[in-house]
C-alpha positions in Angstrom: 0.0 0.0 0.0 1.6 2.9 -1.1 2.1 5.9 1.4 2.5 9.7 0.6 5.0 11.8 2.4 3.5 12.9 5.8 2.1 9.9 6.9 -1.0 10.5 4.5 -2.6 7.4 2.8 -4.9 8.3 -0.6 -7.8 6.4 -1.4 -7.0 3.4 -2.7 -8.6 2.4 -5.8 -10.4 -1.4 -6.2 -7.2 -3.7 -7.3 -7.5 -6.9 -9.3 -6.7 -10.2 -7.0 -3.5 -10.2 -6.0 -1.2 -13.8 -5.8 -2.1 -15.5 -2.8 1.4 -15.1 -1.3 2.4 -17.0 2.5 2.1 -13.6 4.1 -1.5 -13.8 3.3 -1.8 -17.2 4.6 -0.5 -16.5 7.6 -2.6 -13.3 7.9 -5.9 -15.6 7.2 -4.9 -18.4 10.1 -4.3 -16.0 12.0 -7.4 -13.8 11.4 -9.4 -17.1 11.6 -8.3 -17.9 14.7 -8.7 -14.8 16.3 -12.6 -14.8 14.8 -12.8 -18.2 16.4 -11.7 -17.1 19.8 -14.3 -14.5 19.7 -17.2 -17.3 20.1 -15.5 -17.9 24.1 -16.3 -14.4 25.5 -19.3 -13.8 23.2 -21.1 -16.4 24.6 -19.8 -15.6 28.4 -21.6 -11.9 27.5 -24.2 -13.1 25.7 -25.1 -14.9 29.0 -24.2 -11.8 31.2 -25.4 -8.7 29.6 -28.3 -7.6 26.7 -26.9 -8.3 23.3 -27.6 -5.1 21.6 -26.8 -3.0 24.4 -22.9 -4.8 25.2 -22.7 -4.4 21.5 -23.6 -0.8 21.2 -21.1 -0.2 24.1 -18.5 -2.0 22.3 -18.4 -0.6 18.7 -18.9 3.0 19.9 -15.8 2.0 22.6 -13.4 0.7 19.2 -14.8 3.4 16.9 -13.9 6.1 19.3 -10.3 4.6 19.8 -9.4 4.0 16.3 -10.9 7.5 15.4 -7.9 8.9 18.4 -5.7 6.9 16.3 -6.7 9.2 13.1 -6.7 12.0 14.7 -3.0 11.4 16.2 -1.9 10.2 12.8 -3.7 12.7 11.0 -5.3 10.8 8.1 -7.9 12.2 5.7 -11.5 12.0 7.0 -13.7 10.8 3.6 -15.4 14.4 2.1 -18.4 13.0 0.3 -21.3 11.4 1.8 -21.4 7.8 -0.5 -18.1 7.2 1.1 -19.8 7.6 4.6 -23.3 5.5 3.2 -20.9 2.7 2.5 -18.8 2.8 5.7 -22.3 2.8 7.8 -23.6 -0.3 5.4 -20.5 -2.0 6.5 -20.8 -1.5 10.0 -24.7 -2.5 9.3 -24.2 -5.5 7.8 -20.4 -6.2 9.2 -21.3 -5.5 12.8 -24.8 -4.7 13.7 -26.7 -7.7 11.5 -24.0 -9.9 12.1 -22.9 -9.9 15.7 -26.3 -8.9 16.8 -27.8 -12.0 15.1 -25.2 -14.4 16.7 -25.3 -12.9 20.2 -28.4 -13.7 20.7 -28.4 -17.1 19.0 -25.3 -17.5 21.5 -28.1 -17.4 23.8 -28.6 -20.6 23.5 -26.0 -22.4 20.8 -22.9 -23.6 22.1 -19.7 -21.7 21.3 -18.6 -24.5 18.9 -21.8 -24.8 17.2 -21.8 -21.2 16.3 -17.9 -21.0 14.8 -19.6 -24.1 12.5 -22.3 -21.8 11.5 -19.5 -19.3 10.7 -17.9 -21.2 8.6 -20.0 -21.6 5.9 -19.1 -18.3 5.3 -16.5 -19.4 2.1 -19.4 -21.5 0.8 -21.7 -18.4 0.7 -19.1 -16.0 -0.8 -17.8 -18.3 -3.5 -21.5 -18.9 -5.0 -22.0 -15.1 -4.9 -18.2 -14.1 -6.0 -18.4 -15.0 -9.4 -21.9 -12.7 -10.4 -21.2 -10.0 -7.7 -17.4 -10.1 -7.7 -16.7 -11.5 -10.9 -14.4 -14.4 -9.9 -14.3 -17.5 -11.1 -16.0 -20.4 -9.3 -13.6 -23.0 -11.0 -14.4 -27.4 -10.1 -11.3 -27.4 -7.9 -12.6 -24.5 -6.0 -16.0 -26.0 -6.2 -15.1 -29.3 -5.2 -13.1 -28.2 -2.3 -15.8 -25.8 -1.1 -18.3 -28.4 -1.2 -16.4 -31.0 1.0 -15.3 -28.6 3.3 -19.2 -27.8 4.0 -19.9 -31.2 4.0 -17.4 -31.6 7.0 -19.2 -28.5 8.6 -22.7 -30.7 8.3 -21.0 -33.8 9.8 -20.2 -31.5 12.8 -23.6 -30.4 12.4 -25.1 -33.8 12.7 -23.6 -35.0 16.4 -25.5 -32.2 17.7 -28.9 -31.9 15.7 -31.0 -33.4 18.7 -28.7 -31.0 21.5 -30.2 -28.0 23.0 -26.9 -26.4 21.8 -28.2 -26.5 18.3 -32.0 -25.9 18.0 -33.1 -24.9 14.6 -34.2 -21.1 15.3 -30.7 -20.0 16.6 -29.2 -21.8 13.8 -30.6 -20.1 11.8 -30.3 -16.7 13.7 -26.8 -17.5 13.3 -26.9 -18.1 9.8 -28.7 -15.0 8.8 -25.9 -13.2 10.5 -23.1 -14.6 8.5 -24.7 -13.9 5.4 -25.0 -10.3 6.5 -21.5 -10.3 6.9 -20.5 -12.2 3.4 -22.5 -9.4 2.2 -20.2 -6.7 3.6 -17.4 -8.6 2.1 -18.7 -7.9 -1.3 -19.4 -4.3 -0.7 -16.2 -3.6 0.6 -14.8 -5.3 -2.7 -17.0 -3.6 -4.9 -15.9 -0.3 -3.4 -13.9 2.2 -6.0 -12.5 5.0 -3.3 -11.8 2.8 -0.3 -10.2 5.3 3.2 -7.2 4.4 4.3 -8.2 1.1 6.6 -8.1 3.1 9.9 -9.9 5.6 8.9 -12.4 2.6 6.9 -12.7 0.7 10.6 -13.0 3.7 12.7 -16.1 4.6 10.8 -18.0 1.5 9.8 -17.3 0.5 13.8 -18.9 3.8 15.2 -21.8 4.2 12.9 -22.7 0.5 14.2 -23.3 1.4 17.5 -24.6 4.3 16.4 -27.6 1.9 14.2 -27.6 -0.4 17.6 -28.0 2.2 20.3 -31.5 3.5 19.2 -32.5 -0.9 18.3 -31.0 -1.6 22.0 -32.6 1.0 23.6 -36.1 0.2 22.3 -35.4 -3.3 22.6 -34.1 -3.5 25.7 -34.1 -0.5 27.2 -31.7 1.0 29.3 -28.8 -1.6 30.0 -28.5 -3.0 33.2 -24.9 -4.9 32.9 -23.0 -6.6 35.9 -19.7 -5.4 35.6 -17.9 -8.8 37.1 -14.6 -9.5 35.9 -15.6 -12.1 33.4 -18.1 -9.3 31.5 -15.2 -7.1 31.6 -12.5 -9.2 30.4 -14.5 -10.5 27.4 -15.0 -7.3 27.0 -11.7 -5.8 26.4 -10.9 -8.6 24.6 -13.6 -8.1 22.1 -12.9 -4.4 21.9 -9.0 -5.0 21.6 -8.0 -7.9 19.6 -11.3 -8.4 17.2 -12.9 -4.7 16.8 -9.5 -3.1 16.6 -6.5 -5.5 15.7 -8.4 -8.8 14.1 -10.6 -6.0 11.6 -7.5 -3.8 10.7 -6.0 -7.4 9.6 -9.4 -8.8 8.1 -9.4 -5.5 5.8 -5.6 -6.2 4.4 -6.8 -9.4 4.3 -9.3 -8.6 1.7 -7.3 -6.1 0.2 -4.7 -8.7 -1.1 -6.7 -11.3 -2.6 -9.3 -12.8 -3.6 -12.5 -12.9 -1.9 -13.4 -16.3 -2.2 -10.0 -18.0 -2.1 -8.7 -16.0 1.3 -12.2 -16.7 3.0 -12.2 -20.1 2.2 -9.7 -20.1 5.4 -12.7 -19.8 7.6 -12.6 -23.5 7.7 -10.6 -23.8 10.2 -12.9 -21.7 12.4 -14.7 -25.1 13.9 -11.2 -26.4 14.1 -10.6 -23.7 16.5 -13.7 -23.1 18.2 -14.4 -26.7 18.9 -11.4 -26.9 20.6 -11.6 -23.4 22.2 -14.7 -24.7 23.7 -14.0 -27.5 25.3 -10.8 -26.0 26.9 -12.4 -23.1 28.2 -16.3 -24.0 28.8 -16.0 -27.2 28.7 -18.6 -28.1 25.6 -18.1 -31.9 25.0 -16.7 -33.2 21.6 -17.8 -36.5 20.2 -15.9 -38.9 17.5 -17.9 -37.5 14.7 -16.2 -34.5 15.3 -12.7 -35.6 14.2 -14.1 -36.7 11.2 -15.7 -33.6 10.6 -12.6 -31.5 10.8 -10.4 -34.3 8.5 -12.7 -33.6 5.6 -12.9 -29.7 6.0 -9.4 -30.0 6.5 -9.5 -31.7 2.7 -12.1 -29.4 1.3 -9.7 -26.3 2.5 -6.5 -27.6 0.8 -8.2 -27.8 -2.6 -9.6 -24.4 -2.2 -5.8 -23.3 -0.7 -3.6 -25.0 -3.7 -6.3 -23.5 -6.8 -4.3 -21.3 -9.0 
C-alpha cells in the first residue's frame, strides 16, 4: 500500500486479486483464529449482559479509539457522503446484523456450534463471488468448497438433537453470517476505499450508532453486571477483534481474492471446537474428528487452486 509523504494514505482504488502469497496465509490463520476465539467471551456476554446493548457499548468504545488513532496520525477523513453511506452499510451488515444476530443465537447455541455456522461463510461467498465479484468459481474450487461444508454438516449432525443446536438459533446464526458475506462484497466492490483506519473507525462507530437506538427500544436502558468475566470478554472483544483482528481482516481482503482467502474460515470449527472444550467445557464427540479431516481436505483444494 503505497504511502505519501507525511504519513497520509490516498484512497485506494479497487485492485485486481493479487497472488495468494504465504504472508497472506498467515494473515488468514491467524485472522481465523482470532474470529474463532471471539465465540468464548461472546457467549460468556451473551449470558451476562443484553446483546444489543454490550454491542452498542463496544463498537462506539473501538470506533472512538481507532478514530484517536486518526486524529493522532492525521489521516484524511472521507469528504463525500457515498463514502460515509458505505462505511455505515459496512458496519450494518459487518457488525450490527452480524454480531447482533449471533449474540443472541449464543443465547442458547454452544460456542462451537456457532464458529460451525461461521464457517460456511466461504461456501456463501464463493457462490455469490463470481456474479457480484466477478471471480471464477472453477471445479477445484468448487469441489473443495463443497467438501469442506460437508465436514461442517458432519459436525452439524452430532449435535442436531442437542439443545446447543436448535433450529431457530441456527438459523439466527446463519442469517448473521450472510449479512456479513454481504459486507465482504461491498467492501470489494468499493472504487474509493479510506485508508483502513480511517475505513474501521467509521464503519465500527456508525454500528453502534444503528444499535443504540435498536438496543434501547429493545431492551431498554442496560442493566450490565460489571464482574470480571463481562469485563474481560469485554476488552478482549474491543482490543483484539474490533481493533486488531478488523485492521488485519481488511488487508486481508485487500490482497486477494474474496473467495480464495475466505475459504480459510474453515478452520474456524477447528478452533472453536477446541476453544470450547478448553475453556467452557462443551463436550466433543468422534464424529467431530471426522468432521474437521474432511474440511481439512475441502480447505487444501480451495488453498492449492491457481
Amino acid at each position: 500500500m503505497a504511502t505519501r509523504r507525511g504519513g497520509e494514505h490516498p484512497n485506494l482504488p479497487m485492485n485486481a486479486p493479487r497472488p495468494h502469497t504465504r504472508l497472506g496465509t498467515a494473515a488468514a490463520i491467524l485472522y481465523v483464529f482470532l474470529w474463532a476465539a471471539a465465540f468464548v467471551p461472546s457467549r460468556i456476554l451473551a449470558h451476562s449482559a443484553p446483546p444489543l446493548s454490550i454491542l452498542w457499548i463496544r463498537f462506539l468504545i473501538a470506533g472512538s479509539l481507532l478514530f484517536a488513532g486518526v486524529f493522532v496520525a492525521r489521516l484524511p477523513l472521507p469528504q463525500d457522503g457515498k463514502t460515509w453511506l458505505q462505511l455505515g452499510l459496512l458496519g450494518l451488515l459487518g457488525n450490527a446484523l452480524y454480531l447482533g444476530l449471533n449474540y443472541e443465537a449464543l443465547r442458547h447455541l454452544s460456542a462451537g456450534m456457532g464458529s460451525i455456522v461461521a464457517s460456511a461463510n466461504p461456501l456463501l461467498l464463493a457462490l455469490l463471488a463470481p456474479w457480484l465479484l466477478r471471480e471464477p468459481l472453477t471445479r477445484r474450487k468448487a469441489t473443495g468448497l463443497i467438501l469442506g461444508f460437508s465436514g461442517v454438516l458432519l459436525a452439524m449432525h452430532s449435535r442436531a438433537t442437542s439443545q446447543e443446536a436448535r433450529p431457530q438459533d441456527v438459523l439466527l446464526s446463519a442469517s448473521g453470517v450472510l449479512a456479513f458475506v454481504f459486507s465482504n462484497i461491498l467492501y470489494k466492490r468499493m472504487r474509493l476505499r479510506p485508508h483502513p483506519l480511517v475505513l474501521n473507525a467509521g464503519q465500527l462507530f456508525l454500528s453502534g450508532v444503528v444499535l443504540l437506538p435498536a438496543a434501547l427500544v429493545l431492551e431498554g436502558p442496560p442493566h450490565i453486571a460489571w464482574t470480571l468475566p463481562v469485563v474481560g470478554s469485554l476488552a478482549f472483544l474491543i482490543l483484539v477483534l474490533s481493533i486488531g483482528a478488523s485492521m488485519l481482516w481488511f488487508w486481508i481482503l485487500q490482497h486477494g481474492e474474496a473467495s480464495r482467502v475466505s475459504a480459510w474460515f474453515f478452520l474456524t470449527p477447528v478452533f472453536g471446537l477446541l476453544l470450547g472444550a478448553l475453556l467452557l467445557h462443551e463436550q466433543l464427540v468422534p464424529l467431530d474428528g471426522v468432521a474437521l479431516l474432511v474440511i481439512a481436505l475441502g480447505l487444501w483444494l480451495v488453498a492449492r487452486e491457481r
